[in-house]
Residue frames relative to the residue before (quaternion, step in Angstrom):
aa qw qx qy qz dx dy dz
X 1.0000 0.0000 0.0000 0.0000 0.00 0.00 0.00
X 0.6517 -0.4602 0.4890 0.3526 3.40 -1.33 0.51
X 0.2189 -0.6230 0.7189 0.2172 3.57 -1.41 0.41
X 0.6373 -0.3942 0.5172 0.4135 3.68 -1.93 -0.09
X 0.6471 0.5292 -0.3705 0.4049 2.95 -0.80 1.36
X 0.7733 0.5137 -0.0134 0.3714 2.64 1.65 -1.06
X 0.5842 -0.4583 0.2840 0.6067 3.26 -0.20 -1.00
X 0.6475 0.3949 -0.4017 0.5133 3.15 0.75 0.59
X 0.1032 0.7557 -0.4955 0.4156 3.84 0.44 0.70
X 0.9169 -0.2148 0.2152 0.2584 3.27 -0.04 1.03
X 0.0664 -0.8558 0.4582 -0.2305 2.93 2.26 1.32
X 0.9030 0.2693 -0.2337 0.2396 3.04 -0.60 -1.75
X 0.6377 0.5021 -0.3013 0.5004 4.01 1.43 -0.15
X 0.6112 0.4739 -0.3072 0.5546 3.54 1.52 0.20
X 0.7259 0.4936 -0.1548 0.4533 3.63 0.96 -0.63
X 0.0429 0.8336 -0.5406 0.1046 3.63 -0.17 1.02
X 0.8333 0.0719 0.0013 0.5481 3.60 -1.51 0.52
X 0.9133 0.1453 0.0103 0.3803 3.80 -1.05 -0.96
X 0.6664 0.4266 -0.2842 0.5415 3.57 0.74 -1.39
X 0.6078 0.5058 -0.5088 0.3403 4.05 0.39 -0.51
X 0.5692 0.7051 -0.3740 0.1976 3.46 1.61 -0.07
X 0.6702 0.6160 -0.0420 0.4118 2.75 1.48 -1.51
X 0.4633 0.4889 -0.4394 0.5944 3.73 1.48 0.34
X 0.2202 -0.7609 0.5614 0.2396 3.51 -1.91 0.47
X 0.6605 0.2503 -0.1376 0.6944 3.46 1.15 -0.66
X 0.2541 0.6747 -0.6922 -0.0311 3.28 -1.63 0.23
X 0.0656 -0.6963 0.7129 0.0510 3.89 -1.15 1.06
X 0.6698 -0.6741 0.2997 -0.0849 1.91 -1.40 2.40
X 0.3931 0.6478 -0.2582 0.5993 3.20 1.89 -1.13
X 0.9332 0.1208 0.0489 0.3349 3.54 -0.61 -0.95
X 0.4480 -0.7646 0.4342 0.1617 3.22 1.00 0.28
X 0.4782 0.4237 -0.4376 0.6327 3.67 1.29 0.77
X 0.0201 -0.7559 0.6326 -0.1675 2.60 -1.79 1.11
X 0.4460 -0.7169 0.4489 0.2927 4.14 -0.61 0.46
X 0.2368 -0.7804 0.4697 0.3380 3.43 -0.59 0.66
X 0.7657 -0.2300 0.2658 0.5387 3.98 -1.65 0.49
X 0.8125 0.3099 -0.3847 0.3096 3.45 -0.52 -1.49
X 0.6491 0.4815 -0.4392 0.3923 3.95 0.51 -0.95
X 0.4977 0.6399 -0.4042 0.4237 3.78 0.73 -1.01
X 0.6535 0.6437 -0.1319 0.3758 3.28 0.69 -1.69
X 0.7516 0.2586 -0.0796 0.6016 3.62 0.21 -1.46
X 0.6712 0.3199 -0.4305 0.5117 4.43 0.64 -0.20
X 0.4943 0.5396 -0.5184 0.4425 3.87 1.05 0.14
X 0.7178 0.3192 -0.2465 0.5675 3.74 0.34 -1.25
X 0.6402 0.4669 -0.4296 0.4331 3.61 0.30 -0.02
X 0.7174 0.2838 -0.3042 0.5588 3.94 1.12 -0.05
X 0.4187 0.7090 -0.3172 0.4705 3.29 1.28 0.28
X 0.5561 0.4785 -0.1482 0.6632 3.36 1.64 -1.47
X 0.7410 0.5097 -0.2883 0.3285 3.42 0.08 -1.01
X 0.7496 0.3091 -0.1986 0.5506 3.30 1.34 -1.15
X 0.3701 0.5532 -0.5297 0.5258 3.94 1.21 0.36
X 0.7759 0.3738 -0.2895 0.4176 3.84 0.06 -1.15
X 0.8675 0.4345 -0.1057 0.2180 3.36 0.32 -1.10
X 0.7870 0.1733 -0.0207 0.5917 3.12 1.25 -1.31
X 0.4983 0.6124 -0.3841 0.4786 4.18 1.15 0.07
X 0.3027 -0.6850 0.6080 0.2635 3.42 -0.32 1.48
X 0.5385 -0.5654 0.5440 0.3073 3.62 -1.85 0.57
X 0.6133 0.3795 -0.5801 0.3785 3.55 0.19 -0.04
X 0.6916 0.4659 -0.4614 0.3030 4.35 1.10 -0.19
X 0.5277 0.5264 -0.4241 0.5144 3.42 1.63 -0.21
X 0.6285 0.5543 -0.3996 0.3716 3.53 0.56 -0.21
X 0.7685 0.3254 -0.2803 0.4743 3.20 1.07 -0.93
X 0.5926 0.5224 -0.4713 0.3922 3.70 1.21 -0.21
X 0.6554 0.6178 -0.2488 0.3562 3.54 1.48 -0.55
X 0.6505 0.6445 -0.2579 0.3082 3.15 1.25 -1.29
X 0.6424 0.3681 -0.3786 0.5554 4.28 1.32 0.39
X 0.4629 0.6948 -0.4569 0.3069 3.27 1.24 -0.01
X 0.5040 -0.5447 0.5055 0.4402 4.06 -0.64 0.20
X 0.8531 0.3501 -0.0936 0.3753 3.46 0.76 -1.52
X 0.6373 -0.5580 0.3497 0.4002 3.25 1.15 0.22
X 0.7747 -0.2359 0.3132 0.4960 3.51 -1.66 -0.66
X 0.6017 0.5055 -0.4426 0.4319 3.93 1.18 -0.26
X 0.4632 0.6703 -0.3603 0.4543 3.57 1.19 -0.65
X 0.7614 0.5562 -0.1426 0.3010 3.31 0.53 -1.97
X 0.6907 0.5140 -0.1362 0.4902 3.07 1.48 -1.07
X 0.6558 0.4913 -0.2751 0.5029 3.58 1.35 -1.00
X 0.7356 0.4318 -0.2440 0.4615 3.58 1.14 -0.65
X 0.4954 0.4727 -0.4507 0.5728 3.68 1.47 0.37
X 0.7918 0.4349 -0.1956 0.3817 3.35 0.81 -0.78
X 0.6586 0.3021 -0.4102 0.5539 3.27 1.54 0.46
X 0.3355 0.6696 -0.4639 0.4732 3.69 1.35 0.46
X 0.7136 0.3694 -0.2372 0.5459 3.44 0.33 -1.36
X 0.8236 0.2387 -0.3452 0.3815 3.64 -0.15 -0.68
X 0.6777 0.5170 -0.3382 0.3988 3.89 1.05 0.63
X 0.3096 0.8889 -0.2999 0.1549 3.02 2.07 -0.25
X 0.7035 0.5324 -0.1411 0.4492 2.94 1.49 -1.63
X 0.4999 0.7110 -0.2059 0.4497 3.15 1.11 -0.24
X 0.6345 0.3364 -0.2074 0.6642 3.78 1.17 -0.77
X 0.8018 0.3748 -0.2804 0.3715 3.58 -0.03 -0.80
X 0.4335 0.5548 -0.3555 0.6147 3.65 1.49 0.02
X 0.6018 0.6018 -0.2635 0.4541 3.77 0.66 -0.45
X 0.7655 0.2178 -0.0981 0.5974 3.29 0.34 -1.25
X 0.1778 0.9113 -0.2624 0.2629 3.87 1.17 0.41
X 0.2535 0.8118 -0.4852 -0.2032 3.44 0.01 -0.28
X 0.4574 0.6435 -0.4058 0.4603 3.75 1.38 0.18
């Protein structure tokens, strides 16, 4: 997260209505906070991490196995799940 000073300085007295959307993390304590896109790319990036590393192969197989492309499919669509997540639940939102 940002520190004071940064771009995050006073978030929650600058942000109103709509723009309070477009932040993903923000501690309340300190008034730093991460913006959407980084949230975004370190979601699908642990998304990857946990596709390669820790997902036994018989669940990539079975999330893969309707996929056209295979277990590469399986992996690009976990990894674009996680980094879009925020994205749906901001939707149905009312904050």
């Amino acid at each position: 997260m940002a520190q004071d000073g940064e771009c995050g300085t006073g978030l929650g007295d600058r942000l109103k209505g709509p723009g309070r959307a477009v932040w993903a993390k923000h501690d309340r304590d300190t008034e730093g906070w991460l913006p959407l896109w980084r949230h975004m790319v370190d979601s699908a990036a642990v998304a990857g991490l946990l596709w390669d590393r820790w997902l036994p192969a018989n669940l990539r197989a079975l999330i893969s196995a309707t996929l056209p492309g295979g277990e590469g499919d399986g992996r690009r669509l976990a990894v674009w799940l996680a980094g879009v997540h925020d994205k749906f639940r901001m939707r149905g939102s009312q904050t």
